[in-house]
Backbone as CSV, one residue per row, in Angstrom:
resi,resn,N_x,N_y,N_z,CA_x,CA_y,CA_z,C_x,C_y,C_z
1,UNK,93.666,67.090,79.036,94.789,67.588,79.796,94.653,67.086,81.222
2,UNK,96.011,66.459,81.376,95.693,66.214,83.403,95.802,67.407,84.220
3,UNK,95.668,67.291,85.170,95.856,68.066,86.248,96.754,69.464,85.848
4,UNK,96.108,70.539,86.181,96.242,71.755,85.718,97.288,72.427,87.109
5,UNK,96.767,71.881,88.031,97.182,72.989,89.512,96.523,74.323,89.772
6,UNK,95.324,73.783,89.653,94.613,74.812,89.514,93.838,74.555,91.286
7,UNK,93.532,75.823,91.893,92.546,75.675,93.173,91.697,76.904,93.351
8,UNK,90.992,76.453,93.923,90.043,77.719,94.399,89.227,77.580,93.066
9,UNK,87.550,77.306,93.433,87.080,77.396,92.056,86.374,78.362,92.199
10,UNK,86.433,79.470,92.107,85.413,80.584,92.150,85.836,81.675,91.313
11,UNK,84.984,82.299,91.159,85.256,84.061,90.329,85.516,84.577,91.042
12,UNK,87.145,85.395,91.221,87.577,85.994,91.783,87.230,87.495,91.954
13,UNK,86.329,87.948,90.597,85.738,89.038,90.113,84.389,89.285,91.154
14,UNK,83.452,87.952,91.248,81.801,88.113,91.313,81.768,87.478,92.865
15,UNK,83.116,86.417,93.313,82.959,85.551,94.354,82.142,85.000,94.003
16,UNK,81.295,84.759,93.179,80.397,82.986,92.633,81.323,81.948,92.977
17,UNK,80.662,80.886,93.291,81.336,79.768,92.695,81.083,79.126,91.118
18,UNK,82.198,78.840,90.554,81.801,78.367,89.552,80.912,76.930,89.334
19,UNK,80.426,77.042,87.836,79.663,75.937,87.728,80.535,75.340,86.574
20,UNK,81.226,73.936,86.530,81.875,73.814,85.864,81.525,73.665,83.781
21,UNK,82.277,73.955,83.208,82.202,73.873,81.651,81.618,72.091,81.275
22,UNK,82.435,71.458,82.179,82.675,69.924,81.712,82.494,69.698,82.980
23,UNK,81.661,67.936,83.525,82.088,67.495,84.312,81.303,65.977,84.180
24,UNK,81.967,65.007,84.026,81.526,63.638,84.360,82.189,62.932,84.948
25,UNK,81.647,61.848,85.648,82.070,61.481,86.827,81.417,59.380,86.430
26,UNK,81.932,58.543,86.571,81.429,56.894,86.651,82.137,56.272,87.352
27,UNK,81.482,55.255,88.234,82.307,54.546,88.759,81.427,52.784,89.009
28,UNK,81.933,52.075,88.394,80.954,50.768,88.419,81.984,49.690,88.314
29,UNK,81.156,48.735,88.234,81.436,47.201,88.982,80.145,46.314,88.234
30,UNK,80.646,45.469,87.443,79.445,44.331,87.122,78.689,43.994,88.191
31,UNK,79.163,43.513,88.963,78.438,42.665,90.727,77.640,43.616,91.342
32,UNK,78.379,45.309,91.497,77.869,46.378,92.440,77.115,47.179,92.123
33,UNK,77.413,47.198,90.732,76.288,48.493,89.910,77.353,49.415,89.331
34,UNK,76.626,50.310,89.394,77.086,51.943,88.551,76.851,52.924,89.813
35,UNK,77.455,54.084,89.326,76.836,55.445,89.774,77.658,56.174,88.437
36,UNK,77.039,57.180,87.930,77.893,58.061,87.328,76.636,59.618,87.371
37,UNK,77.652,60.502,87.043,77.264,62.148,87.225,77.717,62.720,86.074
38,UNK,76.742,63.636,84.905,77.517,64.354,84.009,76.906,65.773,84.134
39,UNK,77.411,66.467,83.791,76.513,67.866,83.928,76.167,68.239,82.083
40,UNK,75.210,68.945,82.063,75.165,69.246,80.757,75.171,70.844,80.705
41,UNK,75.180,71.658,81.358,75.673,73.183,81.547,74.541,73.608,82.242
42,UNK,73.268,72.754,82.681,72.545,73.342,83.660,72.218,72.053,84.711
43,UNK,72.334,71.203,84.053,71.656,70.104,85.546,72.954,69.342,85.295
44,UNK,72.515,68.275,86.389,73.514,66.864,86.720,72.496,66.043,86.301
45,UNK,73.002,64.973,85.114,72.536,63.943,85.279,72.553,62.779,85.816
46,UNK,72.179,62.244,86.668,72.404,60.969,87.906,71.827,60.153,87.286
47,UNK,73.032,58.607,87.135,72.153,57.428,87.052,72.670,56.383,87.789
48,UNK,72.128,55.094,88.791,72.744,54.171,89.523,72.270,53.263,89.123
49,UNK,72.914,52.386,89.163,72.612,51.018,88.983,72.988,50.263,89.685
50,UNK,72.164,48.596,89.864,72.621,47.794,90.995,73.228,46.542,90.335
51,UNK,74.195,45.670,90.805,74.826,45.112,90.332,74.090,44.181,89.085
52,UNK,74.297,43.951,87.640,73.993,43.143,87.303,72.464,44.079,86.019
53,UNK,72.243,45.204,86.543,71.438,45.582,86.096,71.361,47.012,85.609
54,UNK,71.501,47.165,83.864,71.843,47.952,83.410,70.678,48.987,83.167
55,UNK,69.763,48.832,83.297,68.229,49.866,83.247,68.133,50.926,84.810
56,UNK,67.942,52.186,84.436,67.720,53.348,85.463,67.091,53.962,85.064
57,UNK,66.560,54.865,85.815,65.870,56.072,85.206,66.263,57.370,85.768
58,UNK,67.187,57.877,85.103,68.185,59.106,85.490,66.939,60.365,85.899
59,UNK,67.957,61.132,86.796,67.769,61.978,87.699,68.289,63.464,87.555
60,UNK,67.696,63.968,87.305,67.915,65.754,86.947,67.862,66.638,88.237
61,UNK,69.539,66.605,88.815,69.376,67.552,89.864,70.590,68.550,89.283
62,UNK,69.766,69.721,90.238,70.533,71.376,89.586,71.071,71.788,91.330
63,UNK,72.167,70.989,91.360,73.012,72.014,92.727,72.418,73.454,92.861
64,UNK,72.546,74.031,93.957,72.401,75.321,94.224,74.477,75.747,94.592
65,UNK,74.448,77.124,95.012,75.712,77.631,95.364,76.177,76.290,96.758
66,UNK,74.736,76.186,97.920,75.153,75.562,99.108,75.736,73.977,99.157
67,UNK,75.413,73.510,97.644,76.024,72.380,97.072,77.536,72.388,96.198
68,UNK,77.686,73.622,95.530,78.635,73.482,94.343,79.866,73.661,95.611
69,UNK,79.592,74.439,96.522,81.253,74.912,97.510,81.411,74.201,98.094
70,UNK,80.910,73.224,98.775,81.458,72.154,99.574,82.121,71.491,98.578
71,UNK,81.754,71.387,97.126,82.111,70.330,96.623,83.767,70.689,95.604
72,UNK,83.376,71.675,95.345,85.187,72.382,94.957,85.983,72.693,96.505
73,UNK,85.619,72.863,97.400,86.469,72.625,98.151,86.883,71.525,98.593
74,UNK,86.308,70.462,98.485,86.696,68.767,98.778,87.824,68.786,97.269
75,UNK,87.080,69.191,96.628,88.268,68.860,95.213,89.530,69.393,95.079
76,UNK,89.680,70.367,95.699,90.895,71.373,96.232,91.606,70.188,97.209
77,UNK,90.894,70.272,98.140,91.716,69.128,99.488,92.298,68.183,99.247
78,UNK,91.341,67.524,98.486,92.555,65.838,98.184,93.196,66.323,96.578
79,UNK,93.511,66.985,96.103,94.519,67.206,95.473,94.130,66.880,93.897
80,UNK,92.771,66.638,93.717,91.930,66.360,92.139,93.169,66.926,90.958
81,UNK,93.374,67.937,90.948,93.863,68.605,90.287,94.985,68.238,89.499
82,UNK,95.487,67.846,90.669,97.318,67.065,90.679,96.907,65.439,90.124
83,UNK,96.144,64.922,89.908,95.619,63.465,90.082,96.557,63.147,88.220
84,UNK,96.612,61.812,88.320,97.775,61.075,87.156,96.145,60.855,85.775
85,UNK,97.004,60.905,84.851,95.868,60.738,83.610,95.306,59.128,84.271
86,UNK,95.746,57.538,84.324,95.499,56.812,84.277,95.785,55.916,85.617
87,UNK,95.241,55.380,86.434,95.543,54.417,87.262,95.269,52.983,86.761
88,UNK,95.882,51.788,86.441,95.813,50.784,85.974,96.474,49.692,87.292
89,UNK,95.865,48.940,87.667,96.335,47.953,87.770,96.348,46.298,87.208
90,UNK,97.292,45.956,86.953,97.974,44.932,85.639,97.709,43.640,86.321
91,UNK,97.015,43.568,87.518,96.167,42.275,87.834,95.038,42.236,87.719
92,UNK,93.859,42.898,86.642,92.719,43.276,87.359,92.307,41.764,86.158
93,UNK,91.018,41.461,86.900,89.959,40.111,86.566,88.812,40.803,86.306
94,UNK,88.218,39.879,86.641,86.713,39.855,85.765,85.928,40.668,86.536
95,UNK,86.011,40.912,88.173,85.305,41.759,88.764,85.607,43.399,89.070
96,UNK,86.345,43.769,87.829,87.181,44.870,87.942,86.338,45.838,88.378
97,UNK,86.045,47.009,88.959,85.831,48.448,89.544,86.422,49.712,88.320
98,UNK,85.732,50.023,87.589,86.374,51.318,86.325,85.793,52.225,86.973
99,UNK,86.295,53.460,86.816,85.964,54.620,87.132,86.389,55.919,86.149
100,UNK,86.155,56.766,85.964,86.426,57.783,85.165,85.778,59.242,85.604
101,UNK,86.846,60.256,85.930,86.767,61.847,86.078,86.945,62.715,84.941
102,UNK,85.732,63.708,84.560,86.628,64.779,83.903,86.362,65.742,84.649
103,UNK,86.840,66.916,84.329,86.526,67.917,85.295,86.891,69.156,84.094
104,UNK,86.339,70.117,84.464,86.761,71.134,83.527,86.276,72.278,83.427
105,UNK,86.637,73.792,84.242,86.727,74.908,84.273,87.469,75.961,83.270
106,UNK,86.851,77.304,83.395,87.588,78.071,82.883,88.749,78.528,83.087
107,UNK,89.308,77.889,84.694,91.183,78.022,84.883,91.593,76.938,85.049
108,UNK,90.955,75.537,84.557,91.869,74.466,84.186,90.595,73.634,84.290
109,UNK,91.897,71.981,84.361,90.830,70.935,84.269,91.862,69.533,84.064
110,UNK,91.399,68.629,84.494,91.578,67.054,84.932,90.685,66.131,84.018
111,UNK,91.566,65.441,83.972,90.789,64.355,82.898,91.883,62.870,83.683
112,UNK,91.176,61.969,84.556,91.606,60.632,84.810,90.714,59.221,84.935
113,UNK,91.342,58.241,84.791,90.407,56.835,84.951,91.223,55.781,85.293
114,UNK,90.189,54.999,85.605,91.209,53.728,86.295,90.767,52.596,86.321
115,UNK,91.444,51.159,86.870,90.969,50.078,86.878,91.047,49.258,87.677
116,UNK,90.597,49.425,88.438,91.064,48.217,90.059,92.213,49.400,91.038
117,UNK,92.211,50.416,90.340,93.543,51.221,90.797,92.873,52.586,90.856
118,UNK,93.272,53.623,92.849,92.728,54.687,92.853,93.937,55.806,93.402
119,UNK,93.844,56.682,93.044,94.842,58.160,93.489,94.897,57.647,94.567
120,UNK,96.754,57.611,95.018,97.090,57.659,96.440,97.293,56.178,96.885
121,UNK,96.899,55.102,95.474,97.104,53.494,96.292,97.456,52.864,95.313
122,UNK,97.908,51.566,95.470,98.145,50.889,94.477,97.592,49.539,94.640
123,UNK,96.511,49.197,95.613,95.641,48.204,95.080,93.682,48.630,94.846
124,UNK,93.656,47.059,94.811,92.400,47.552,93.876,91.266,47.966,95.305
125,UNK,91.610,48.355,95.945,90.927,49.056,97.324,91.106,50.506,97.232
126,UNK,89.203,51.014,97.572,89.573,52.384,97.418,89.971,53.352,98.098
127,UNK,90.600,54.442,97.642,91.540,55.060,98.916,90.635,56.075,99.526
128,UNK,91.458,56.929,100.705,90.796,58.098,101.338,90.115,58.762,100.492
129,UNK,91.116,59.211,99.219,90.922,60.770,98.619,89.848,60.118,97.701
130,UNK,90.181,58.781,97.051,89.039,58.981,95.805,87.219,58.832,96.887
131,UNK,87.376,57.689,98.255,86.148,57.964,98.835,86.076,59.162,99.055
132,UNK,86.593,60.002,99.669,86.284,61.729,99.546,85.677,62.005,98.359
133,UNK,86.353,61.606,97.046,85.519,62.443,96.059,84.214,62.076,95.401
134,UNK,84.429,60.416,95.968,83.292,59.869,95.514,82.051,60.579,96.900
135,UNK,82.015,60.800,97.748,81.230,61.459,99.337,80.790,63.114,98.208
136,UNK,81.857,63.696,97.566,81.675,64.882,97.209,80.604,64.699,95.933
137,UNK,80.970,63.874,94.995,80.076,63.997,94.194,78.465,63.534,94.484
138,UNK,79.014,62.840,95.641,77.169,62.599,95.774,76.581,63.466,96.623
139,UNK,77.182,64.147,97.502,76.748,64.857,98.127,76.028,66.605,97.037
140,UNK,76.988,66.472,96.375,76.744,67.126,95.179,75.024,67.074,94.259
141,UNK,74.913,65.661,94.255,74.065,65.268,93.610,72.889,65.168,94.225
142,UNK,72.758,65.311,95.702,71.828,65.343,96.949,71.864,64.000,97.252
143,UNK,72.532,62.995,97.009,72.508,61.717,97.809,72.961,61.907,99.108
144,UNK,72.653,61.477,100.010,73.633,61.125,101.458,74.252,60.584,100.909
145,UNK,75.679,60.872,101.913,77.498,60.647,101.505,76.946,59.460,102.312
């Protein structure tokens, strides 16, 4: 399902923030590498790669609360929610940029991907909101943004 219109990710009951049901996250480039993020219902799994080279050795980090709220509130801001199932652009070559979001809570959830093409643009340059979300998920993950 795309974009739900859903905001505010927290228990309105407990004020937790939630920890999401679903969430994976990739974004790579033959030349540049990888990064991608999946959660499995207790950790994040992190793996990067550098251009050209498909071997990592993934990374088991468990956000705390002081990680998960910055990061649903960045997802609230640029508008995740609202985001189109597919961004394609119909020139892409051999050095294409793929990326892929799911997202998925107990009051909704986003599912998008793309190809040379990001929320908010229509070339293969990436925009404000998706660098925002790409800053959020790593910040998420304890990388410096």
């Amino acid at each position: 399902m795309t974009g739900s219109g859903m905001t505010g990710c927290h228990d309105p009951h407990s004020g937790a923030m939630l920890r999401p049901s679903r969430l994976v996250f990739y974004l790579g480039n033959y030349t540049r590498g990888s990064f991608s993020a999946r959660w499995n219902g207790d950790d994040l799994i992190v793996e990067e790669t550098r251009g050209g080279n498909f071997n990592c050795t993934p990374r088991i980090i468990s956000p705390g609360p002081e990680r998960w709220a910055p990061f649903w509130k960045e997802i609230d801001d640029i508008g995740v929610w609202t985001w189109d199932e597919i961004y394609a652009n119909p020139h892409g070559c051999c050095g294409v940029t793929y990326w892929q979001l799911v997202l998925e809570t107990g009051a909704g959830s986003v599912s998008c991907s793309g190809e040379d093409r990001f929320p908010g643009g229509e070339s293969p340059e990436l925009t404000a909101d998706f660098r925002a979300l790409v800053r959020a998920i790593k910040t998420l993950c304890g990388n410096a943004p």
